[in-house]
N, C-alpha and C positions, 0 to 999 in steps of 0.2 A: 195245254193251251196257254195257260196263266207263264209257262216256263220259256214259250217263245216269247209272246207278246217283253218280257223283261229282257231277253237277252236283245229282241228289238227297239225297246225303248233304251237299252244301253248304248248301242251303236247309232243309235240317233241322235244320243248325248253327246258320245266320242266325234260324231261327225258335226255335230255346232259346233262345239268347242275349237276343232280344227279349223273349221270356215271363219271362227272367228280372229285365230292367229293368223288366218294367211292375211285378212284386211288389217289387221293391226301392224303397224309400224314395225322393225324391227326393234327392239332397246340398245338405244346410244350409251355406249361408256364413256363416265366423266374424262377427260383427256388426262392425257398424266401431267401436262405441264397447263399452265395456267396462261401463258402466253402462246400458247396454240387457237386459242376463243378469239374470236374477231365482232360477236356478238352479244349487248351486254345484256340482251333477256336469257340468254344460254348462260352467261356467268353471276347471274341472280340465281338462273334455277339451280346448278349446281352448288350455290354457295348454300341454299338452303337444302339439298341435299345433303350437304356434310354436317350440317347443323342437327339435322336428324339422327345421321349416327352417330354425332357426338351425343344425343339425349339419350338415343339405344342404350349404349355402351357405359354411359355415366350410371344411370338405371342401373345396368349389371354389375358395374363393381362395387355396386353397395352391399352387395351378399359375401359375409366373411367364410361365410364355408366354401366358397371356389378354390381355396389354394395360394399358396403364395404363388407359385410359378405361374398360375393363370391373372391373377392380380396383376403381378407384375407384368405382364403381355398386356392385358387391358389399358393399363395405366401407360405402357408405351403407345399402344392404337391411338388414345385420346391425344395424345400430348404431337404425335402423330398428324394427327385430322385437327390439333387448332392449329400448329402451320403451314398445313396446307388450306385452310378456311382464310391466313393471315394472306398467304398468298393470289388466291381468287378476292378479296377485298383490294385489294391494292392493284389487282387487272380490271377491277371493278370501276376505282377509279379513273384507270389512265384509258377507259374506254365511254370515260364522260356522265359515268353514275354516281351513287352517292355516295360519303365517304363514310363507311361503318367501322372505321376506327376512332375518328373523331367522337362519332355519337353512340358506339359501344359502350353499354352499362355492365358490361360483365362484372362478376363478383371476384372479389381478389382474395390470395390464398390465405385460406382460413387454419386454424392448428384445431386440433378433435376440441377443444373446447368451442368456438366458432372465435375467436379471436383472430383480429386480421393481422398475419404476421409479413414479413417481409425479409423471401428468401432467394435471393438472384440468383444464384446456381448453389442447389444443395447440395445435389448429386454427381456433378461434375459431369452432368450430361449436355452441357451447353445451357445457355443462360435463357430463364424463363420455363424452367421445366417445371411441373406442377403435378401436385398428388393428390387424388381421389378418393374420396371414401373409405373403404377399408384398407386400401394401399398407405393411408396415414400410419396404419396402426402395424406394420410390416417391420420386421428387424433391419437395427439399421436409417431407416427413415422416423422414426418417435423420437430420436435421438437428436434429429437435426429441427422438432420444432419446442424442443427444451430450449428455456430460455436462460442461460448460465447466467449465475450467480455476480453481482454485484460487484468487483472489488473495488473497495474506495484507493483509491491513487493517493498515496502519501505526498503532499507537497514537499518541494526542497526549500533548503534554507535562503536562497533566491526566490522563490514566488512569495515565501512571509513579508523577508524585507520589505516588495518590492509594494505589498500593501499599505506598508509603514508610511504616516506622514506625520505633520506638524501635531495633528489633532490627536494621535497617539500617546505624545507625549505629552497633551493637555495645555498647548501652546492658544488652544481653541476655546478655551473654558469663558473666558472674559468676556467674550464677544457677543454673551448671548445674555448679558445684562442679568443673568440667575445669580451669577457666584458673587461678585463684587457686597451685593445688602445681607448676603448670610453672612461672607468673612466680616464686613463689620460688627452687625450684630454679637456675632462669638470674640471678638475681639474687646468689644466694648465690656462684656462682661467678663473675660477674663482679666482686664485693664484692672475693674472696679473689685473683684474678688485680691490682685495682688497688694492694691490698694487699703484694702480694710485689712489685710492681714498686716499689710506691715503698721498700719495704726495699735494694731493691736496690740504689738511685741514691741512698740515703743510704747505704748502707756504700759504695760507690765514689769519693761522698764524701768519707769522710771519711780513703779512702785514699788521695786525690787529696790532700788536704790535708797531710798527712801527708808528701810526695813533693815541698812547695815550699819554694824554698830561694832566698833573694831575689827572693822577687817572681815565682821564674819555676819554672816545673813541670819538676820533676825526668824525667832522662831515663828513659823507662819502656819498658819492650820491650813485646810482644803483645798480647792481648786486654785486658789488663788498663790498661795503658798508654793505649790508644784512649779506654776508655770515663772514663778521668781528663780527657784533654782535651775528651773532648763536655764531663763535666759540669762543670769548668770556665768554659769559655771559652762557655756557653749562656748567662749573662748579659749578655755583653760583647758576645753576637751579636744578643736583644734589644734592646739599647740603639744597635747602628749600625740598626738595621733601625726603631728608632723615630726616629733621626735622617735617615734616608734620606725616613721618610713624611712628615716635617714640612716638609722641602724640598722634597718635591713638592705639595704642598697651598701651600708659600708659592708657588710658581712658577705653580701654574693661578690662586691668588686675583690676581698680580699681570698676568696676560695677561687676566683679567676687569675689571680696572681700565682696564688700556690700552684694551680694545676699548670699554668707559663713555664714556669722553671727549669732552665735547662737540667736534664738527668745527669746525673752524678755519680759513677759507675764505681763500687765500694771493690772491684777484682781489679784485681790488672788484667789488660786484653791486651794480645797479641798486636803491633802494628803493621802496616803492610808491608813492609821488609819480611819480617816475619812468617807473614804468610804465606808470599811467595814462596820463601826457601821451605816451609814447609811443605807446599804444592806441589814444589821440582821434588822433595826427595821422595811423594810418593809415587810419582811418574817414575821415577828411576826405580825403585822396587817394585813397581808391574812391570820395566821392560826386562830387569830382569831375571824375574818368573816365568818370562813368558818365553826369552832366549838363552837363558841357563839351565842346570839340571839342578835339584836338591843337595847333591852332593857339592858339587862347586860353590853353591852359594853358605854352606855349614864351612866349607876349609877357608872361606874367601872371611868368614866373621870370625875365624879363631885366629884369622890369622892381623885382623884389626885391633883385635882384645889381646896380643902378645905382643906387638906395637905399639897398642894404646892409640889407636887411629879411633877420632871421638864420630871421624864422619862416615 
């Protein structure tokens, strides 16, 4: 009994369920084209139907165990369905709704650190293509959110110039009322240090003078005594030290004379007369090696030396 009553409650099941597909609408498929809608609560609905399967789908490609090949399909489906969502937004528009480009907060393309990077065509699959979750981390695409290495640009010798000015070369210095009261100050006291020194080497002088007694400087003990005979004998040490320079300047101008000297050849050398004739007669004994035999040229020399022919 229990075995009918189920197999009747099952067919009573089967038969709601059917009475309730036949009242229910048939399901409308999204148009393929976007400009086929003439209605813009049909192109809200389907914009957020696609909106849905973009969350599906973004969902699923976060699982790295799917595969690269199924990855990579995923990652084309989404990238997929946000041009055709860009498409329904901008029918969406021109059929007097709202603009959800304008006021789109979407999140822009981040690299697996979440860094927002900025990649207009990675993959050369048209501009605006974008990678999902595990599809980041796919060979190939990690490569394109490395961010290569720095080179500094070595300036030319035209952009240094070109930063060159007046103030480089300290032409600026003046102007800023700093330098002028340090150069005096430093000035002032090197004035009064040259000043006291040469006071000093004339009273030493003239104590030194003071101290000579034919001709020859008196015996002087310590500090005092020293600085008599520096200043002294500092003339007398100019004058060997300018005769010392002079004899070496005559000595280098006289080894530049010697080495001047026209060469003077101790052999006697051949003159060009000479040479010539010696040039032709060895010309003449290659041609005739080259156009006589051994034997003609041995009868041709006895017969010089019986003669006495010297040529």
């Amino acid at each position: 009994m229990a075995r009918n009553e189920e197999k009747a409650q099952s067919m009573l099941n089967r038969f709601i369920t059917m009475k309730q597909d036949e009242k229910r609408k048939p399901r409308e498929r999204r148009p393929y084209l976007a400009s086929e809608c003439r209605d813009l609560a049909d192109a809200d609905r389907w914009r957020a139907e696609i909106l849905r399967e973009i969350g599906v789908k973004v969902t699923e490609i976060q699982n790295e165990g799917l595969g690269e090949h199924r990855l990579r399909d995923l990652n084309d489906e989404i990238n997929k369905l946000l041009r055709e969502r860009g498409h329904w937004e901008r029918r969406i528009l021109e059929l007097g709704g709202r603009d959800y480009a304008r006021s789109s907060n979407a999140p822009l393309m981040t690299d697996l650190d979440g860094n927002i990077v900025a990649i207009p065509n990675p993959s050369g699959r048209g501009p605006g293509y974008r990678y999902f979750g595990a599809a980041k981390k796919l060979p190939g695409v990690r490569e394109l959110f490395d961010k290569p290495p720095e080179v500094r640009k070595r300036r030319t010798r035209y952009e240094i110039h070109k930063r060159i000015n007046a103030g480089y070369y300290g032409y600026y210095d003046d102007e800023d009322g700093v330098l002028e009261p340090l150069e005096a100050a430093a000035e002032k006291r090197m004035r009064d240090e040259v000043v006291t020194e040469w006071h000093r080497v004339e009273r030493v002088r003239r104590e030194a003078m003071k101290g000579v007694v034919s001709g020859e400087v008196a015996a002087a003990g310590g500090r005092g005594g020293e600085a008599a005979r520096e200043v002294l004998f500092e003339e007398v040490e100019e004058e060997v030290e300018e005769e010392r320079r002079q004899e070496e300047e005559k000595r280098e101008r006289e080894k530049g004379e010697e080495a001047g000297r026209e060469f003077v050849a101790h052999v006697p050398l051949p003159d060009e007369k000479e040479i010539e004739r010696m040039v032709l007669e060895k010309k003449k004994k290659e041609l005739l090696s080259k156009y006589t035999s051994d034997t003609l040229q041995d009868e041709q020399k006895e017969a010089k030396e019986m003669l006495n022919v010297q040529r």
